[in-house]
TIRO-2110 file (N, C-alpha, C; in Angstrom, 1 decimal):
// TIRO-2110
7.6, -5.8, 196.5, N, 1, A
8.4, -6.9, 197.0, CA, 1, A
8.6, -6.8, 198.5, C, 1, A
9.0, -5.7, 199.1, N, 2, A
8.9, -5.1, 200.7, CA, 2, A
7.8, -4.5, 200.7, C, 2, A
7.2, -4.5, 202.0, N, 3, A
6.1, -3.8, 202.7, CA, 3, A
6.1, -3.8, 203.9, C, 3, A
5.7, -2.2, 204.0, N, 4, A
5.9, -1.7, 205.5, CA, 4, A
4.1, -1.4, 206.0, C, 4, A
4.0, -1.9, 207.1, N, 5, A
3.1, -1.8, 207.6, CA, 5, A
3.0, -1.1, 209.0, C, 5, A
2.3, 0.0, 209.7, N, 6, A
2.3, 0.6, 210.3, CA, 6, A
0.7, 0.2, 211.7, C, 6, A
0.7, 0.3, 212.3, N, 7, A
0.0, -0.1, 213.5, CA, 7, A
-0.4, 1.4, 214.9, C, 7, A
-1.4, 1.4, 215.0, N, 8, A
-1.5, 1.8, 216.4, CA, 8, A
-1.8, 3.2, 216.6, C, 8, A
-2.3, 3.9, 215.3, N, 9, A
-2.4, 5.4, 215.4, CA, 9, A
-4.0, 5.3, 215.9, C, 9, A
-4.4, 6.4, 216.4, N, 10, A
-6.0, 6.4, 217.2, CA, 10, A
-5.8, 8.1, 217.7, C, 10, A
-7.1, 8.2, 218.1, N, 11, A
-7.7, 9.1, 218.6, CA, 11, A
-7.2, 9.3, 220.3, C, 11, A
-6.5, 10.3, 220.6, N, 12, A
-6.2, 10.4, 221.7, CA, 12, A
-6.3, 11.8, 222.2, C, 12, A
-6.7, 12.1, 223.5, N, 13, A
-6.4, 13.6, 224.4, CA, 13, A
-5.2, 13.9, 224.4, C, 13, A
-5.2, 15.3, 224.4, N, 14, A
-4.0, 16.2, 224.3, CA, 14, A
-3.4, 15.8, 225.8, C, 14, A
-2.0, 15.4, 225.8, N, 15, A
-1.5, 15.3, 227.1, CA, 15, A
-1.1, 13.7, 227.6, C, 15, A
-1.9, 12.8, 226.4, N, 16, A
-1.8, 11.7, 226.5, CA, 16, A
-0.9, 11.0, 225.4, C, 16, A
-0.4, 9.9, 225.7, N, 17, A
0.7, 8.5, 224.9, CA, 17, A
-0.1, 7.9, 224.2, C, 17, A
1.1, 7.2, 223.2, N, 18, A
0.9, 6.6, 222.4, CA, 18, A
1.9, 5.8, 221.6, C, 18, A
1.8, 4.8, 220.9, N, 19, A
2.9, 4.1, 220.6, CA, 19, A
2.9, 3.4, 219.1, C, 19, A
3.3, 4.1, 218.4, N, 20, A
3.2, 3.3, 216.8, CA, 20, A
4.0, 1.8, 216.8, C, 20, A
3.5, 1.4, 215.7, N, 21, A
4.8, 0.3, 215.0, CA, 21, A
4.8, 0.0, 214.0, C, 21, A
5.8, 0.0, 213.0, N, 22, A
5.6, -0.4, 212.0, CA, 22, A
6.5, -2.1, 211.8, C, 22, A
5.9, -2.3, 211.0, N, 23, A
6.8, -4.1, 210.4, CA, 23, A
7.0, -4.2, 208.8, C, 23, A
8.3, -4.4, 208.8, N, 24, A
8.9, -4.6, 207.5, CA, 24, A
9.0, -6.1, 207.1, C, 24, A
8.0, -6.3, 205.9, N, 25, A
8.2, -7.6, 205.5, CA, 25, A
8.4, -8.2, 204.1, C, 25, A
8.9, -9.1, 203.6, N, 26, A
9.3, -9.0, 202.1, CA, 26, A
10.6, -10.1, 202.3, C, 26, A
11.1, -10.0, 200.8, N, 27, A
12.7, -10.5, 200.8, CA, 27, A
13.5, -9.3, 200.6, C, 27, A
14.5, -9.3, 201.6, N, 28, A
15.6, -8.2, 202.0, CA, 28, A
16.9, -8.9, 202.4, C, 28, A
17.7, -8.3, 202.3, N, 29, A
19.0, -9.1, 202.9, CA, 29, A
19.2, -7.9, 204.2, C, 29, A
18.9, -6.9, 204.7, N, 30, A
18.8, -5.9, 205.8, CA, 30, A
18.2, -5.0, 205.5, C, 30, A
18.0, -4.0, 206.5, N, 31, A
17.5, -2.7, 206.7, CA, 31, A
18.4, -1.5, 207.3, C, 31, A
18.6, -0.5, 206.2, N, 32, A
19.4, 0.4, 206.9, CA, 32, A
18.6, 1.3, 207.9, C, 32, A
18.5, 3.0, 207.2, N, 33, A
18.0, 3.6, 208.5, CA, 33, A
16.2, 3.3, 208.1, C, 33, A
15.6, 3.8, 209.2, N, 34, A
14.0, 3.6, 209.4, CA, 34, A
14.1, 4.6, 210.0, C, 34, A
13.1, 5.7, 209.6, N, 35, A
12.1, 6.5, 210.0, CA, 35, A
10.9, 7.1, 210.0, C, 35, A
10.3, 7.8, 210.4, N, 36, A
8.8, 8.2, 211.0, CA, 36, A
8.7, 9.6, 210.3, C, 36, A
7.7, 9.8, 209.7, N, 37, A
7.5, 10.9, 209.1, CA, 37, A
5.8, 11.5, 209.6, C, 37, A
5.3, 12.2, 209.4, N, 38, A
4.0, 13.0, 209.3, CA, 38, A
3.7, 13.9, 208.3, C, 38, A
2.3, 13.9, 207.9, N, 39, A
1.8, 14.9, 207.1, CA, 39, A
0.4, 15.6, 207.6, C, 39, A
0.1, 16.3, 207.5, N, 40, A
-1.2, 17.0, 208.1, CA, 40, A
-1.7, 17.2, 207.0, C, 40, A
-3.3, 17.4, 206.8, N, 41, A
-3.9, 18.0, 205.6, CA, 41, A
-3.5, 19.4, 205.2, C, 41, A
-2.8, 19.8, 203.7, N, 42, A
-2.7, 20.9, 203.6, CA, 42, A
-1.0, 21.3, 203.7, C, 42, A
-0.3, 20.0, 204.5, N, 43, A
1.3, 20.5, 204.4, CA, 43, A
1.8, 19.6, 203.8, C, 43, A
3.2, 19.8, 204.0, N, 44, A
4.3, 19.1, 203.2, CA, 44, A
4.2, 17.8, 204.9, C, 44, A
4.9, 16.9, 203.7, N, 45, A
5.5, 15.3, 204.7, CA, 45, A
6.3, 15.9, 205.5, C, 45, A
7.2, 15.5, 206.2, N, 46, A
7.5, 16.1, 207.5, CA, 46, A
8.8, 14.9, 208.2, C, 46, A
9.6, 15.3, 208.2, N, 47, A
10.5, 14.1, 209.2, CA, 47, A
10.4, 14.3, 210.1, C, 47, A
10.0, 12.9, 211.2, N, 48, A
9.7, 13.2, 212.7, CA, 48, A
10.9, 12.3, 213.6, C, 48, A
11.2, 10.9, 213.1, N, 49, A
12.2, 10.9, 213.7, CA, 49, A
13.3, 10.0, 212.7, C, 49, A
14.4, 9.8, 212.9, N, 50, A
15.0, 8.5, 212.2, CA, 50, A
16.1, 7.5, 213.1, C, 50, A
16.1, 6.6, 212.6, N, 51, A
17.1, 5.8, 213.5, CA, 51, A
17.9, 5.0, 212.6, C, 51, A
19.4, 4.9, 212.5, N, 52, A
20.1, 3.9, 211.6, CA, 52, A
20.3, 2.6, 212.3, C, 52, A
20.8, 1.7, 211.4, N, 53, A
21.0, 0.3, 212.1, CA, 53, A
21.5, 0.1, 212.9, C, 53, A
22.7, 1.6, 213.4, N, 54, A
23.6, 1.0, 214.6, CA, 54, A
22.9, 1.6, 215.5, C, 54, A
22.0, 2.4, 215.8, N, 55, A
21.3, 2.9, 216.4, CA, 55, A
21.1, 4.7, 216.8, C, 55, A
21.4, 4.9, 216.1, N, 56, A
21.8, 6.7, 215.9, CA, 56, A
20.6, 7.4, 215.5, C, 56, A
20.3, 8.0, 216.4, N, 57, A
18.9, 8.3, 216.6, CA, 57, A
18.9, 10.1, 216.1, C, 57, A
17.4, 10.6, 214.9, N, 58, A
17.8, 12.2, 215.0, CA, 58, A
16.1, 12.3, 215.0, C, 58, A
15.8, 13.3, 215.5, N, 59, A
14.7, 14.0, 215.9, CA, 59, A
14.4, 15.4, 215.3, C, 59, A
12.9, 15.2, 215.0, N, 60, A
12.7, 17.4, 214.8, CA, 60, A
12.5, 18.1, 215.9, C, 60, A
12.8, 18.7, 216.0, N, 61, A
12.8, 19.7, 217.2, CA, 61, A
11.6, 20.1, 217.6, C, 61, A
10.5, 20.1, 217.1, N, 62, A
9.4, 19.7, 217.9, CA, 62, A
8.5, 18.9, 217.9, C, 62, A
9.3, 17.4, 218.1, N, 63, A
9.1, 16.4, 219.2, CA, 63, A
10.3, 16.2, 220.0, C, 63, A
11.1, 16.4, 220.2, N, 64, A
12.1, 16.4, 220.5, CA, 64, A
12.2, 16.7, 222.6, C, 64, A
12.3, 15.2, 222.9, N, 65, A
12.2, 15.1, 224.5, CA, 65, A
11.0, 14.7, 224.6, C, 65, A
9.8, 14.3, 223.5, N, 66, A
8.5, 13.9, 223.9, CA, 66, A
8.4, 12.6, 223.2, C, 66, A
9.3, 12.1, 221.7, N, 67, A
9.0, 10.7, 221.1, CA, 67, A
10.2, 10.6, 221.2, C, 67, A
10.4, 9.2, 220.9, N, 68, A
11.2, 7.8, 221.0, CA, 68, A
11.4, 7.1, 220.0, C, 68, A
12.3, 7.1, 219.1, N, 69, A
12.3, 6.2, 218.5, CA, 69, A
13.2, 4.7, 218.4, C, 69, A
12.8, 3.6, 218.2, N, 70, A
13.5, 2.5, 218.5, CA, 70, A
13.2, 1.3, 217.3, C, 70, A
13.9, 0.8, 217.5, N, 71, A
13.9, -0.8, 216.1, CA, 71, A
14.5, -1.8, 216.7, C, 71, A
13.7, -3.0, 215.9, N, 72, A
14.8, -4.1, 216.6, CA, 72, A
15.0, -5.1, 215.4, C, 72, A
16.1, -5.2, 215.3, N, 73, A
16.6, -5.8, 213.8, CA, 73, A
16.1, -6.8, 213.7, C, 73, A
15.9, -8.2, 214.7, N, 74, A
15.4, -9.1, 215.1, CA, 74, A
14.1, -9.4, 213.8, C, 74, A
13.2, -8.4, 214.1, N, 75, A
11.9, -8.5, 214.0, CA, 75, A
11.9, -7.5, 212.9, C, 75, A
12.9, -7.2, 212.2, N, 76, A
12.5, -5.7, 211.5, CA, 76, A
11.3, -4.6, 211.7, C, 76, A
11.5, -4.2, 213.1, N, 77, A
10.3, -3.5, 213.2, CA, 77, A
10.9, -1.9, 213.8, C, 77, A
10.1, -1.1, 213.7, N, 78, A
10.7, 0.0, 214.6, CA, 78, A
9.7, 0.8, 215.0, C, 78, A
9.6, 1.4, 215.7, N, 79, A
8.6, 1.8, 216.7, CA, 79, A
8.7, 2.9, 217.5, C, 79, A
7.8, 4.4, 217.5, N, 80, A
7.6, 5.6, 218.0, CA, 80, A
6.7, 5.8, 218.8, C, 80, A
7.4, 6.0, 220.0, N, 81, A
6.8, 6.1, 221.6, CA, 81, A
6.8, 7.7, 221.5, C, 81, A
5.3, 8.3, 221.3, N, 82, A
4.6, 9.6, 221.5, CA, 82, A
4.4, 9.6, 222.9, C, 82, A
5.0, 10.8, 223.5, N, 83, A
4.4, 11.4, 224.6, CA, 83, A
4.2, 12.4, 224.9, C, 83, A
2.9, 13.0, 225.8, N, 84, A
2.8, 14.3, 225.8, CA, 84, A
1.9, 15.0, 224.8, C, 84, A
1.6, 14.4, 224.1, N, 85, A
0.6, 14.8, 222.9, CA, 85, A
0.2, 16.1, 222.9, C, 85, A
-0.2, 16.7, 221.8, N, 86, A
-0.3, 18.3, 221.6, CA, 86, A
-1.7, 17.8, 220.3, C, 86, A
-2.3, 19.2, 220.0, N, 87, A
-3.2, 19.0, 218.7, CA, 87, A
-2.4, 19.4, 217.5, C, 87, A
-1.2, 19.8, 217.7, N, 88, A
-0.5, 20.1, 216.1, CA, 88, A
-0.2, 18.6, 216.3, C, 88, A
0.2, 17.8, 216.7, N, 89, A
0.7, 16.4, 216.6, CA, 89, A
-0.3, 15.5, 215.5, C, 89, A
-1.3, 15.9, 215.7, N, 90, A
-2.1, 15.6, 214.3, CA, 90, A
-1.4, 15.3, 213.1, C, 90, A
-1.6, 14.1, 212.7, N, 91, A
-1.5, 13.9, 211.2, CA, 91, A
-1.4, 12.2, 211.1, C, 91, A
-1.2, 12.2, 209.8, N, 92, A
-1.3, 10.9, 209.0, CA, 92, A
0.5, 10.5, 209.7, C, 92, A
0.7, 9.8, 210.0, N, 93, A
2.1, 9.2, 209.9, CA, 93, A
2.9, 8.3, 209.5, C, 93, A
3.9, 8.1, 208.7, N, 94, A
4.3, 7.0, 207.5, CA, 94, A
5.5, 6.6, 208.1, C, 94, A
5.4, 5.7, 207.8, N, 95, A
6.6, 4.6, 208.4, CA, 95, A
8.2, 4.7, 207.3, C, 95, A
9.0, 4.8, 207.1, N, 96, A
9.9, 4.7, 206.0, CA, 96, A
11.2, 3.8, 206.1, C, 96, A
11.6, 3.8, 204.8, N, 97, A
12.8, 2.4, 205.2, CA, 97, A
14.0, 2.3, 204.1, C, 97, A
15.2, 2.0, 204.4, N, 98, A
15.9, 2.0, 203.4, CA, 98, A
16.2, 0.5, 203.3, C, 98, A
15.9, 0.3, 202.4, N, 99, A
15.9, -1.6, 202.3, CA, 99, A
17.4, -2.0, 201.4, C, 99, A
17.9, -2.8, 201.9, N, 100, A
18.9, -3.6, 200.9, CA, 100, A
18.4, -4.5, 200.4, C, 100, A
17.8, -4.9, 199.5, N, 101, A
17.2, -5.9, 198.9, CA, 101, A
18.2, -6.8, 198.1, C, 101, A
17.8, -7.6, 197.8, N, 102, A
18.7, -9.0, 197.7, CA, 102, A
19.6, -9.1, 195.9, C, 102, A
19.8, -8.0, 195.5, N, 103, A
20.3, -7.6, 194.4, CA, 103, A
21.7, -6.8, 194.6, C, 103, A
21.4, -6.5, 196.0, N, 104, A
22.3, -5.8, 197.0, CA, 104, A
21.9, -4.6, 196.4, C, 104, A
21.0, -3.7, 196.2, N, 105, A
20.8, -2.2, 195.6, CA, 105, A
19.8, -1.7, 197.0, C, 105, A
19.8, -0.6, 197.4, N, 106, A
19.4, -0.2, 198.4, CA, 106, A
18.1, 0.7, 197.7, C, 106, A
16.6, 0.3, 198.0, N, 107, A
15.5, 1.0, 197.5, CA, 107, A
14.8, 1.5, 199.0, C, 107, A
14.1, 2.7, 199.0, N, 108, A
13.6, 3.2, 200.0, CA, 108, A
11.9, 3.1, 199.8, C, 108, A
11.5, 2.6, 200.7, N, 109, A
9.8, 1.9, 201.0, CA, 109, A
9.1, 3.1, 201.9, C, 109, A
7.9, 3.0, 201.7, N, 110, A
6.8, 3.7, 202.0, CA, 110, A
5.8, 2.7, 202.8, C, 110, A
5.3, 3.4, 203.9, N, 111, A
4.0, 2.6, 204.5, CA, 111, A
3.1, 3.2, 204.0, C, 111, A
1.5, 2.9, 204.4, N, 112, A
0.2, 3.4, 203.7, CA, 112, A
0.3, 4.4, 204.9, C, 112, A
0.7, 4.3, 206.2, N, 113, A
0.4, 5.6, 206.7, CA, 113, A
-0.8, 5.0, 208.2, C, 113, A
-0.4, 6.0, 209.2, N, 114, A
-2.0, 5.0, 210.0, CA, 114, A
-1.9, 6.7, 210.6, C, 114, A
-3.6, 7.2, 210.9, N, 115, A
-3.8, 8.0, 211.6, CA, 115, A
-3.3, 8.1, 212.8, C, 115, A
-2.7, 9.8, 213.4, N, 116, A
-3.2, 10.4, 214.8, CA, 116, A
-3.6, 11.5, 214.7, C, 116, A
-5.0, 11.0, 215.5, N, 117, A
-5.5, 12.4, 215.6, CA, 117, A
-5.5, 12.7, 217.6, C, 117, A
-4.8, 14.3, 217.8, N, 118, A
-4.8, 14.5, 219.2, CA, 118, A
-5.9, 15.5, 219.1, C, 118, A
-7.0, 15.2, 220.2, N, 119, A
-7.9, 16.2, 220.4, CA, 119, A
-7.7, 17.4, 221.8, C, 119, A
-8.2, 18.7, 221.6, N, 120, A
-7.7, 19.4, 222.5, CA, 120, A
-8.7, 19.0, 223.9, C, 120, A
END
């Protein structure tokens, strides 16, 4: 019924930016928190950043001072500004969401995920 879609992961040099986004679309009556996750081949999913509706922003400590995360309720989208790139920054990254759907029951959504790969 919701689907999150994710945008903008690519091939980039270590040292270099980048900017995800994901878009939540479906029938919802809001969105609570949204966040960004990563998986590398061979580890566990990974929380990278999250942000709630009012805007309350938490980070892992190693990205922390290099991504960004932001949303705009407007557009239901939210979006992680990579900087600084490293080669562990590698991985798959998944968009996440806590949806209020129109039953008023709160379900949490999955994107398919969009590549980054940082090369050294």
């Amino acid at each position: 019924q919701v689907q999150l879609v994710e945008s903008g992961g690519e091939l980039v040099q270590a040292g270099g930016s980048l900017r995800l986004s994901c878009a939540a679309s479906g029938r919802m009556l809001s969105i609570n928190t949204m966040a960004w996750y990563r998986q590398a081949p061979g580890k566990q999913r990974e929380l990278v950043a999250s942000i709630t509706s009012s805007g309350t922003t938490t980070y892992a400590d190693s990205v922390k001072d290099r991504f960004t995360i932001s949303r705009d309720n407007a557009k239901k989208t939210v979006d992680l500004q990579m900087n600084t790139l490293k080669p562990e920054d590698t991985a798959l990254y998944y968009c996440n969401a806590d949806v209020l759907n129109l039953t008023w029951r709160v379900v949490n959504y999955w994107g398919r995920g969009t590549q980054v790969t940082v090369s050294s």
